[in-house]
VEXDREN-2710 file (C-alpha; in Angstrom, 1 decimal):
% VEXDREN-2710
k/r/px/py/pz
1/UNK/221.5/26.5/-4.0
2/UNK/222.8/26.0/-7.6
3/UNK/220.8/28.1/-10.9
4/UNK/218.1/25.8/-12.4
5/UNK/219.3/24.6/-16.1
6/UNK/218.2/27.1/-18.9
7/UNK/215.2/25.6/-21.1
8/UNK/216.5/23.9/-23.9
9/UNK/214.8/25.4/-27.2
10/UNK/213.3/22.6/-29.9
11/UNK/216.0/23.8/-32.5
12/UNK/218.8/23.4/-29.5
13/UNK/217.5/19.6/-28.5
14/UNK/217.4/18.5/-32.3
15/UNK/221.1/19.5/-32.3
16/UNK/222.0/17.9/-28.9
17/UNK/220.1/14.7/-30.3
18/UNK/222.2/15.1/-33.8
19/UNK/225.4/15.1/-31.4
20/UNK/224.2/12.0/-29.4
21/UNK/223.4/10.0/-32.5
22/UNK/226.8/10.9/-34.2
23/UNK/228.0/12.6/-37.2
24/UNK/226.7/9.3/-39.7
25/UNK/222.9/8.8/-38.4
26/UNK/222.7/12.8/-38.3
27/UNK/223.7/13.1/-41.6
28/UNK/221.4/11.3/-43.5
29/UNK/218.5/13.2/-41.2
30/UNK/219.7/16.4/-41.8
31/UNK/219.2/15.8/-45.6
32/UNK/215.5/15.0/-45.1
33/UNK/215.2/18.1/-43.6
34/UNK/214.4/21.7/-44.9
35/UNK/217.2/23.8/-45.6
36/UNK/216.1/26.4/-43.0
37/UNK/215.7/24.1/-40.3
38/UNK/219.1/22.5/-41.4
39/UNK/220.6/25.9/-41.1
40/UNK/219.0/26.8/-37.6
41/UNK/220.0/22.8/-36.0
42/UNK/223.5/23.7/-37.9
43/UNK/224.3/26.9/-36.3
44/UNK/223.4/25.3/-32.9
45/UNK/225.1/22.4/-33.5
46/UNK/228.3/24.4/-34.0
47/UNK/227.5/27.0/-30.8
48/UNK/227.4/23.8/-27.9
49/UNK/229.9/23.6/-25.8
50/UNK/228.8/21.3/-23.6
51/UNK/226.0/18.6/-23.0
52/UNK/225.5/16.7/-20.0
53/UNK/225.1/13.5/-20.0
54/UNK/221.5/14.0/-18.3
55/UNK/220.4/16.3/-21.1
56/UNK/221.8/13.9/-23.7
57/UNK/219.4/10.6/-21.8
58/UNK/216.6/13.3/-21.3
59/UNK/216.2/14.0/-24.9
60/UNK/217.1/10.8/-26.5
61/UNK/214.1/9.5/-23.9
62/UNK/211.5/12.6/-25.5
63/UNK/212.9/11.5/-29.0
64/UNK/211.9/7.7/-28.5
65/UNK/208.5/8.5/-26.5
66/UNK/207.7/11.3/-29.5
67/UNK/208.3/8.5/-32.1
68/UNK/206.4/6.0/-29.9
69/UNK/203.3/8.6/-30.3
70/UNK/203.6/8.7/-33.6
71/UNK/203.2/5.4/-34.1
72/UNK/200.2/4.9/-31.9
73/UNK/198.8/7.4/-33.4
74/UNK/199.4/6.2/-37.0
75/UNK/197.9/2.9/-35.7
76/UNK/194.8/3.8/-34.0
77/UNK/194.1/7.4/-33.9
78/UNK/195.2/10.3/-30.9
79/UNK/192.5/8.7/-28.4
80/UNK/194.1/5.1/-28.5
81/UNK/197.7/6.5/-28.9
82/UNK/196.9/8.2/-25.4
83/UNK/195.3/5.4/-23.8
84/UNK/198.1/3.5/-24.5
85/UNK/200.7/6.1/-23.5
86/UNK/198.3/6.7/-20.1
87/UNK/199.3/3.0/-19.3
88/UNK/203.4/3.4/-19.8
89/UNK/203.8/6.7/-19.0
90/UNK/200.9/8.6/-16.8
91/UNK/198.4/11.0/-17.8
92/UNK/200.2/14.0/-17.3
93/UNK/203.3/12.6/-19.4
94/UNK/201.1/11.4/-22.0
95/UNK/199.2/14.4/-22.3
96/UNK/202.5/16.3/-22.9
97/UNK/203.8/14.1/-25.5
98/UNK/200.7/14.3/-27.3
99/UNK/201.2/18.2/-27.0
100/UNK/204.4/18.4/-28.7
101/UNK/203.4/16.0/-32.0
102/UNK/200.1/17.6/-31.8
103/UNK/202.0/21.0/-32.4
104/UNK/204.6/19.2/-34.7
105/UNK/201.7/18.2/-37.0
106/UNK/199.8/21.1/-37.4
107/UNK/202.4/23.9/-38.2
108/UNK/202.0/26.2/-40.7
109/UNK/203.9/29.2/-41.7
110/UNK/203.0/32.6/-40.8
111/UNK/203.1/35.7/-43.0
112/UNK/202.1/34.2/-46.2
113/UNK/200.6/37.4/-47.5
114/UNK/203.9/39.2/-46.8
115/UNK/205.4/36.3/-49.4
116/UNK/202.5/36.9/-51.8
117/UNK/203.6/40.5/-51.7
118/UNK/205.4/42.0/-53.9
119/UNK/208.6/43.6/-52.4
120/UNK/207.0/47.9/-53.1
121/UNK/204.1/46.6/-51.8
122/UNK/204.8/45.1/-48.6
123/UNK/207.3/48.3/-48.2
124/UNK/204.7/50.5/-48.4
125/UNK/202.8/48.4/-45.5
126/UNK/205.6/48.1/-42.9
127/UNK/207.8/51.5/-43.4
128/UNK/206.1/52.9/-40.6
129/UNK/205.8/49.7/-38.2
130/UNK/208.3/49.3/-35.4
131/UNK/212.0/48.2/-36.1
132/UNK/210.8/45.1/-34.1
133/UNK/207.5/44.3/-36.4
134/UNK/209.7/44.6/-39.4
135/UNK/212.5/42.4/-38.6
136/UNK/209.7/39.7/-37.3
137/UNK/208.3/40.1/-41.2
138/UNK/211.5/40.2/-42.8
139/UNK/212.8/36.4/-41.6
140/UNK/209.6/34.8/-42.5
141/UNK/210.5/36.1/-46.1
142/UNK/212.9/34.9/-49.4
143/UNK/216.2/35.8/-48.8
144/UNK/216.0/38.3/-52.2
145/UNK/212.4/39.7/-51.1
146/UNK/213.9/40.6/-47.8
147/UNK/217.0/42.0/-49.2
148/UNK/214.9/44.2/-51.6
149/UNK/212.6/45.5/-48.7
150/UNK/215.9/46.0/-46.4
151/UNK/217.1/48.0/-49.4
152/UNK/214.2/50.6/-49.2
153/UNK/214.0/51.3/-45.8
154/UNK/215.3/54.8/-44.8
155/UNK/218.6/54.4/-43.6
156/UNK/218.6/54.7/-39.8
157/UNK/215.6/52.2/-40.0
158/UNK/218.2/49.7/-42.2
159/UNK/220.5/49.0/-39.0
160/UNK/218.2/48.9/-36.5
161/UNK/216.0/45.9/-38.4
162/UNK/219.7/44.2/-38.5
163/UNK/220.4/44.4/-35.5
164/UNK/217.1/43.0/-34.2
165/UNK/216.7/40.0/-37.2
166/UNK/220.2/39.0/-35.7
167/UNK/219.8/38.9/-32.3
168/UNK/216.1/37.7/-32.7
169/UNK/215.4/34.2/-31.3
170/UNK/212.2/33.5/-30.1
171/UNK/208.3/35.2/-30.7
172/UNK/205.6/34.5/-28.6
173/UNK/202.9/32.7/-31.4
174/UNK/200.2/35.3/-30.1
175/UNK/202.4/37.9/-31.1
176/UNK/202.6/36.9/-35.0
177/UNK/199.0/36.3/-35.1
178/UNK/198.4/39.7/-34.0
179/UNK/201.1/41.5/-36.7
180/UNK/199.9/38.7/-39.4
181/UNK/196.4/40.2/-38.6
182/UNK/197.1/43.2/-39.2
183/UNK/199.2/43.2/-42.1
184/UNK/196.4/41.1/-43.5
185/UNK/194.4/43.8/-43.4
186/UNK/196.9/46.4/-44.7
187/UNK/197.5/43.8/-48.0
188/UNK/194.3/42.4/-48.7
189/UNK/193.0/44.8/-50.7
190/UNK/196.3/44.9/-52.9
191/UNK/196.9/40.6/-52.6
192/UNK/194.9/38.1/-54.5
193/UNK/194.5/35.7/-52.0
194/UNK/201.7/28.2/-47.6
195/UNK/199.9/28.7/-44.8
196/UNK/209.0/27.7/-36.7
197/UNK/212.3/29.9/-34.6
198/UNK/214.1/32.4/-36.9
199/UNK/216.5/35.3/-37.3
200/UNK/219.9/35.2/-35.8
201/UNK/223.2/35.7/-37.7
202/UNK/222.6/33.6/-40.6
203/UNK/219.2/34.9/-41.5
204/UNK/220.6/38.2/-41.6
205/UNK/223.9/37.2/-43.3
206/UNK/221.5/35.2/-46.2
207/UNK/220.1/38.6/-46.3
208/UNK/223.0/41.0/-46.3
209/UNK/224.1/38.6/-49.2
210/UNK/221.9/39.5/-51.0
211/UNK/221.5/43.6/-50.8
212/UNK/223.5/46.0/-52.9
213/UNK/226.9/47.4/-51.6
214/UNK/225.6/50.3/-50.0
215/UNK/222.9/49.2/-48.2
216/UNK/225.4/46.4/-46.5
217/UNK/227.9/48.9/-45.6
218/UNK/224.9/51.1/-44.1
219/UNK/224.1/47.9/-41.9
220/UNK/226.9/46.3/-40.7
221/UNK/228.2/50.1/-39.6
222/UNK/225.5/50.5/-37.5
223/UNK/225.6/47.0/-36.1
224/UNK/229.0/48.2/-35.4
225/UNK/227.7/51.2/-33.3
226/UNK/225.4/48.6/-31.6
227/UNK/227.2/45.7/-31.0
228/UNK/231.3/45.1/-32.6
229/UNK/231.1/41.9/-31.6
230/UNK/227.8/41.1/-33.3
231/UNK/228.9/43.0/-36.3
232/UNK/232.6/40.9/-36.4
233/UNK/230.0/37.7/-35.7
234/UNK/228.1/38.4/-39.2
235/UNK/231.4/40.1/-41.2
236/UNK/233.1/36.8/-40.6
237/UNK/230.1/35.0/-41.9
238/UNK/230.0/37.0/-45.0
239/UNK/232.2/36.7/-48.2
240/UNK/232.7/40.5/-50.1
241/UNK/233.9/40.3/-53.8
242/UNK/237.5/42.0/-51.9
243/UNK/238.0/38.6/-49.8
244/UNK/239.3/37.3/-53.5
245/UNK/242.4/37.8/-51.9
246/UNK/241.9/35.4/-48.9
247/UNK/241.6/32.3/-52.0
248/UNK/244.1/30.1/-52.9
249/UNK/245.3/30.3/-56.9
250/UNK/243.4/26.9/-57.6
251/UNK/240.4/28.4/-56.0
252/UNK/241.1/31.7/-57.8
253/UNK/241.4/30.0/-60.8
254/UNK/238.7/27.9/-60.6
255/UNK/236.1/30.6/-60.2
256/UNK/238.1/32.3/-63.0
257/UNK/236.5/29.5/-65.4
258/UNK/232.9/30.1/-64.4
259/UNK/232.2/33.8/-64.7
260/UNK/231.6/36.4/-67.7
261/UNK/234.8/38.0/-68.9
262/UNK/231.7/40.9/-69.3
263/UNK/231.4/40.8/-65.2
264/UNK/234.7/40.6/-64.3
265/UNK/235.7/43.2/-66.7
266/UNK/233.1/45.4/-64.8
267/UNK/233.7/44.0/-61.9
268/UNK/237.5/45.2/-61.3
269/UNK/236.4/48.8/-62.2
270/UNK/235.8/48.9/-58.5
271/UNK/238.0/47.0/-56.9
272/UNK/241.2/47.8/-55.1
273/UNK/245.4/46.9/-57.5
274/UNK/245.5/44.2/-54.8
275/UNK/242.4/42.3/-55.4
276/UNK/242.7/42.7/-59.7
277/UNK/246.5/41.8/-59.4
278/UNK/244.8/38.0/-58.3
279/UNK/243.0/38.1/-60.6
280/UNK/245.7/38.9/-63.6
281/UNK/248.3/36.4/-61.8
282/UNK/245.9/33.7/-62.8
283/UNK/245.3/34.3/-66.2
284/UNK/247.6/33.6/-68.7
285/UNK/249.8/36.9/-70.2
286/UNK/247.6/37.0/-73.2
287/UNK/243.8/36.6/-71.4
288/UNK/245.1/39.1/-68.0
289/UNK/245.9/41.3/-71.3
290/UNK/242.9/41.3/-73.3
291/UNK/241.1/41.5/-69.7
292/UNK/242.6/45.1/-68.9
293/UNK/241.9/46.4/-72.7
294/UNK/238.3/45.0/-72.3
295/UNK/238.3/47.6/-68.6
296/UNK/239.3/50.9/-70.6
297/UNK/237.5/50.2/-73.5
298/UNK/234.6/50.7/-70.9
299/UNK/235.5/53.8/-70.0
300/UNK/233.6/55.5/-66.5
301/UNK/230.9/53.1/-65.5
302/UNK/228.3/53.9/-62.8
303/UNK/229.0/52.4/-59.0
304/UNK/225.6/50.3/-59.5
305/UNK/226.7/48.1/-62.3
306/UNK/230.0/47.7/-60.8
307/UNK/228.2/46.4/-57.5
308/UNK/226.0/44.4/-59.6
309/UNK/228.8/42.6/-61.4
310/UNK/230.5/41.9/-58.2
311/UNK/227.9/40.9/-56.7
312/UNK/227.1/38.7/-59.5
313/UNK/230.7/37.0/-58.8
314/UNK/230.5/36.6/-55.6
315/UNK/227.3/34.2/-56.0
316/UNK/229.4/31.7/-57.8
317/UNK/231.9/31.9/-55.1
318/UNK/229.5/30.7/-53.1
319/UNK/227.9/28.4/-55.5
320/UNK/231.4/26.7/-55.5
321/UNK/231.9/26.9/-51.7
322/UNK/228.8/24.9/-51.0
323/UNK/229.5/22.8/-53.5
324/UNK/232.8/22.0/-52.1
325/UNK/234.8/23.2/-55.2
326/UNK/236.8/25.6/-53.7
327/UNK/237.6/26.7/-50.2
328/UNK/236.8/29.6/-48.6
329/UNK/238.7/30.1/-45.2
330/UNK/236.8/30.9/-42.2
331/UNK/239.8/31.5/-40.0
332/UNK/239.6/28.5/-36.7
333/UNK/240.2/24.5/-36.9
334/UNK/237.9/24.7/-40.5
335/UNK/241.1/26.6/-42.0
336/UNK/243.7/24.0/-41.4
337/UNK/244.0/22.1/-44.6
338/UNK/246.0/18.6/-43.8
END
């Protein structure tokens, strides 16, 4: 007897349905969309393999009945939408429909105290939670609040919460009332008063992004300890102000044009002869010139403001990688350039 077929997740049928309807009709979907949810369909999207062509009729057929609902119930309200999907469908499969746009409809998103937070506050009310409880917290938070939070954490907390934000994928609802409840009551007091799956590797990479140097290193070495192939999964993801050297001289220079002589200046005080000789092979004689006088006038500068200045650079490398201005290779087919 043959394994029954893993249940599909809602995030995994929105990106088989994106595949069935083709790369044109998704598209102009995916833009409606939030940029989380774009994100989570995305990653999926890229992780099938394969789709049956049973999976591909049986969701297209839960997309157009969902649709259906919505219309009837636009039109007339839930009790004549069901009456009328009673008659075409059954009870049972009506009832079900019903379910899922009932659920679709009335979302809201958990742990908005935790967003109302400050960053030293909300540290002071999860330190002492469970590794587990934390990393639920941390992906319902911004990307920079998260990163802050991460930051403070004692350090073999820091790897752990990675670990589990990464490999995260689904939270039973009962669960996050019960830690939303409770961190209520820790922030109350200390909060005046926008009420769904996360984590996996982009969450955490958005996050790692974001942290200082040192906290990064502190992470992705203990994902290392936990799981190397995790830990290559999110490294690959990631771009480090050293992968200048992976960019092509029109990318190089490019970037070149959009940053403070200031942070780059600072920036290279920390960085290896390989990564500032890109830099100076893209700037005219005179500019690569006045750049190194500019980097001893400065004299010994502290680790933080070097990270910071990197760090600062390495935002509008990705600024100009989403916007499609440069190219950052990923290694795979999205590295051949025709």
């Amino acid at each position: 007897m043959g394994k029954e077929p893993k249940k599909l997740t809602g995030v995994q049928k929105a990106a088989i349905l994106f595949i069935t309807l083709g790369p044109e009709a998704s598209s102009g979907i995916l833009k409606k969309l939030p940029e989380q949810e774009i994100q989570k369909i995305s990653y999926e999207i890229a992780n099938i393999t394969s789709v049956t062509s049973e999976q591909r009729e049986e969701i297209l057929d839960e997309f157009l009945e969902i649709n259906k609902a919505r219309d009837y119930i636009i039109e007339g309200g839930m009790d004549y939408a069901k009456v009328l999907l009673s008659k075409a469908l059954g009870a049972q499969r009506a009832n079900e429909i019903l379910e899922k746009v009932s659920e679709a409809t009335s979302q809201y998103r958990p742990f908005a105290i935790a967003r109302k937070a400050d960053a030293h506050q909300l540290l002071n009310a999860i330190t002492y939670e469970h590794p587990q409880t934390i990393a639920l917290i941390l992906c319902y938070l911004q990307a920079d609040k998260a990163a802050q939070v991460m930051a403070e954490l004692p350090e073999e907390t820091q790897a752990e919460v990675a670990f589990r934000i990464a490999t995260m994928s689904t939270t039973s609802p009962m669960v996050i009332k019960e830690i939303e409840a409770v961190l209520e009551s820790k922030l109350s007091s200390v909060v005046k008063t926008e009420m769904t799956s996360l984590g996996g590797v982009q969450t955490l990479v958005d996050i790692l992004n974001q942290v200082d140097r040192t906290t990064e290193k502190n992470i992705t070495e203990g994902l290392e300890r936990e799981d190397a192939e995790l830990a290559d999964k999110i490294k690959s993801s990631m771009f480090v102000f050293e992968d200048i050297i992976t960019l092509d001289d029109v990318s190089i220079q490019r970037i070149l044009r959009e940053v403070e002589v200031s942070d780059l200046s600072l920036a290279l005080k920390g960085c290896s002869e390989e990564v500032a000789n890109a830099i100076y092979r893209n700037q005219s004689k005179r500019a690569a010139a006045s750049l190194k006088e500019d980097m001893e006038f400065l004299g010994p500068v502290r680790l933080m403001d070097v990270e910071k200045a990197q760090q600062k650079i390495v935002s509008v490398i990705r600024r100009l990688d989403e916007s499609n201005e440069i190219i950052i290779s990923r290694g795979g087919e999205d590295a051949i350039i025709v």
